[in-house]
PAZAPA-4460 file (N, C-alpha, C; in steps of 0.05 Angstrom, whole numbers, plus 32768, in hexadecimal, padded with zeros to 4 digits):
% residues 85
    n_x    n_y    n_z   ca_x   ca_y   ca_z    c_x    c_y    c_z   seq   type   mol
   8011   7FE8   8000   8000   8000   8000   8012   8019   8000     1      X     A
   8009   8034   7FF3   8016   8042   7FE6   8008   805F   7FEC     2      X     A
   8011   8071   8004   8008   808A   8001   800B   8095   7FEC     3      X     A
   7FF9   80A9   7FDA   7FFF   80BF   7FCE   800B   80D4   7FDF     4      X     A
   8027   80E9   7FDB   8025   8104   7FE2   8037   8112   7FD2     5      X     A
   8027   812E   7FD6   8036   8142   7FCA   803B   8156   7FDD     6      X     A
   8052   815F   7FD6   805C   817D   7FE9   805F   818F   7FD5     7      X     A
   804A   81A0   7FDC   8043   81BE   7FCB   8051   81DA   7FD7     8      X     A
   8054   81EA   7FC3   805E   8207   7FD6   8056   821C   7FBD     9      X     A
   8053   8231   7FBE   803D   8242   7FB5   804A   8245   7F9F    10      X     A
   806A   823F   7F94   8077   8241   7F82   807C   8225   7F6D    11      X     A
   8075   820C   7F81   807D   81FA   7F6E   8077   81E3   7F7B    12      X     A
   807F   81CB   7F6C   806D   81B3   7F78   8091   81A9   7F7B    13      X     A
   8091   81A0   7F9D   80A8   8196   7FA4   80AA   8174   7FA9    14      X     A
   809E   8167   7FA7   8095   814B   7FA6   8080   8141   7FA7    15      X     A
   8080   812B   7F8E   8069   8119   7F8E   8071   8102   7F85    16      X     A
   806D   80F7   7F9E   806E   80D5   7FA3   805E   80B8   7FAF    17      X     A
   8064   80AA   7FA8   8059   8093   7FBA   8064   8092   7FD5    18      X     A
   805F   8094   7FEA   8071   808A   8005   805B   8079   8012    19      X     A
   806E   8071   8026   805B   805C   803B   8051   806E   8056    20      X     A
   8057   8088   8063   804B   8094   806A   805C   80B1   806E    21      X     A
   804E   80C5   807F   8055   80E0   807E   8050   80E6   8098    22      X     A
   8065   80F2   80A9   8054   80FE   80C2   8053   8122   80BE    23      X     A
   8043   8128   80C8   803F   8143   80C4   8039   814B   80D0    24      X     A
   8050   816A   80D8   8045   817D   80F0   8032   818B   80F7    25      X     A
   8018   8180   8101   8003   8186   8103   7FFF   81A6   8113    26      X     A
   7FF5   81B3   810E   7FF3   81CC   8125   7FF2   81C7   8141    27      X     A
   7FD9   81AF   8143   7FCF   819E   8165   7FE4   818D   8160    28      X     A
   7FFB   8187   815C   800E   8169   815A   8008   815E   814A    29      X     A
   8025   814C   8148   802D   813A   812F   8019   8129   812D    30      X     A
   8010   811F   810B   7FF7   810A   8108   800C   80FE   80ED    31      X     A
   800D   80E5   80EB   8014   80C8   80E1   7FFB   80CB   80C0    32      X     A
   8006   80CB   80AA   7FF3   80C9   8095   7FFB   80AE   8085    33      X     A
   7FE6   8091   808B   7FEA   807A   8073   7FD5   8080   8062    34      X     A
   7FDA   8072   804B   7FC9   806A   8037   7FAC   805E   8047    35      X     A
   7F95   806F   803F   7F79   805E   8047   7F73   807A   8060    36      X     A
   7F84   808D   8065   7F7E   80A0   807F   7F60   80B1   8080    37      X     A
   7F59   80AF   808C   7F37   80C3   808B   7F42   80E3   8082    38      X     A
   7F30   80ED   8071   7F2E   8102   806D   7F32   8110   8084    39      X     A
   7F43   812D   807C   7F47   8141   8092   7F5C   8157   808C    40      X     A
   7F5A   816D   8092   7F64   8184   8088   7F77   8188   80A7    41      X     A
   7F8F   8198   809F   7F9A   81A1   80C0   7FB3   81BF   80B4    42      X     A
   7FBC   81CA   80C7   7FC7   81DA   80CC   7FE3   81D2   80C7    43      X     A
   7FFE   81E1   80C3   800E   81D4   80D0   801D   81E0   80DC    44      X     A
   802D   81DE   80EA   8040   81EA   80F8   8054   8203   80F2    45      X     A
   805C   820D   80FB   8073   8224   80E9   808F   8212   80F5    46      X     A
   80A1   821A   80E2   80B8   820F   80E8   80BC   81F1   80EE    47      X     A
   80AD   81DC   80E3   80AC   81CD   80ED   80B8   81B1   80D5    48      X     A
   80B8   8199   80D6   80C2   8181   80BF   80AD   8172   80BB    49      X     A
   80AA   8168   809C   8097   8151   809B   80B2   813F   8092    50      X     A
   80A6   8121   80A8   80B2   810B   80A4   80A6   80FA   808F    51      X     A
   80B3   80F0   807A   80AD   80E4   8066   80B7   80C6   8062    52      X     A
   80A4   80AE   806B   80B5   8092   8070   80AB   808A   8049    53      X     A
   80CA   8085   803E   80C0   8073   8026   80B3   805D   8020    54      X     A
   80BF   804C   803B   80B2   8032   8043   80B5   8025   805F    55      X     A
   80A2   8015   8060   809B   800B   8080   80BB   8007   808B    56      X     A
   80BE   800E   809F   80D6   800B   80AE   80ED   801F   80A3    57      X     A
   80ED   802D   808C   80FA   8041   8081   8109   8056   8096    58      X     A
   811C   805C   8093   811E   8079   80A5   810A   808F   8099    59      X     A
   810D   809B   80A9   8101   80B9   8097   810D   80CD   8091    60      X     A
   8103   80D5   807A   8111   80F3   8067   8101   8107   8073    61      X     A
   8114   8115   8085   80FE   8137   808B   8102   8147   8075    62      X     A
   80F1   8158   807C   80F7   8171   8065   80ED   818A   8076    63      X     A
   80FC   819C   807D   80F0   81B5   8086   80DA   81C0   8079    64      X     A
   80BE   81CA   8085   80A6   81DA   807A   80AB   81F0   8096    65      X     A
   809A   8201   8084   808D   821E   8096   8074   821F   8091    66      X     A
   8061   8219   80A0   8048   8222   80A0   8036   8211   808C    67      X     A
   8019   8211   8085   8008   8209   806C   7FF5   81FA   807B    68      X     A
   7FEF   81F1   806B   7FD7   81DB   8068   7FE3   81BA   805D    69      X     A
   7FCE   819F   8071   7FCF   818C   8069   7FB8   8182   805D    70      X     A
   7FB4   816F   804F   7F98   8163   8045   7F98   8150   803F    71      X     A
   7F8D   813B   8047   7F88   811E   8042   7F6F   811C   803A    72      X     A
   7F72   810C   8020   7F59   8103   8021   7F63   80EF   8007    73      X     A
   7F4C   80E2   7FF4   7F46   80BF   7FF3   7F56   80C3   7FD5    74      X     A
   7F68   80D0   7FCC   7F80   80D6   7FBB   7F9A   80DD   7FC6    75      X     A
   7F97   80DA   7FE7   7FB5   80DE   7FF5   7FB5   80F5   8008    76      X     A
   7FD0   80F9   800B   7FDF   8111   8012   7FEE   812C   8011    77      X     A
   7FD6   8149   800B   7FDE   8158   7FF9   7FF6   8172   8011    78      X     A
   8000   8177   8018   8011   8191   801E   801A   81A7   8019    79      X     A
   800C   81BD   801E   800B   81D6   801E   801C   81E7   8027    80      X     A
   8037   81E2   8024   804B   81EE   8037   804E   8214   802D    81      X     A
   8054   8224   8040   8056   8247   803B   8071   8240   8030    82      X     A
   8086   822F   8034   80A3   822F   802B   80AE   8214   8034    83      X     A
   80BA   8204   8026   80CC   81EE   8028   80E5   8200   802B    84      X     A
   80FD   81E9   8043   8116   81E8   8042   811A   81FF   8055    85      X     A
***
């Protein structure tokens, strides 16, 4: 099983991939995104990393975000970051 996600930024589309999951700096705290996740929109953090596992037991790839929006829903994992890196 195969999340969709993309990491967006108002200038350009910075990844889109298959991974096995994503954690993401939620505004209220970190939330865990697999493939199959219920719909739900969230905040995210300023200054904060999304962890990106390629596959089960994977390490994870952070990537610095500032701020945006998350969105899940039944096509994946979309990311709204104000600025990557």
């Amino acid at each position: 099983m195969a999340l969709k996600f993309e990491l967006v930024t108002p200038e350009r589309l910075v990844r889109s991939e298959d991974v096995h999951m994503v954690v993401v700096p939620g505004s209220e705290g970190d939330f865990g995104v697999l493939e199959g996740h219920s719909p739900m929109m969230s905040t995210i953090r300023s200054d904060a990393a999304v962890e990106i596992y390629a596959s089960e037991g994977a390490a994870p790839e952070r990537i610095a975000i500032a701020g945006g929006f998350a969105e899940v829903n039944d096509k994946g994992l979309t990311i709204l970051a104000e600025s990557v890196g």
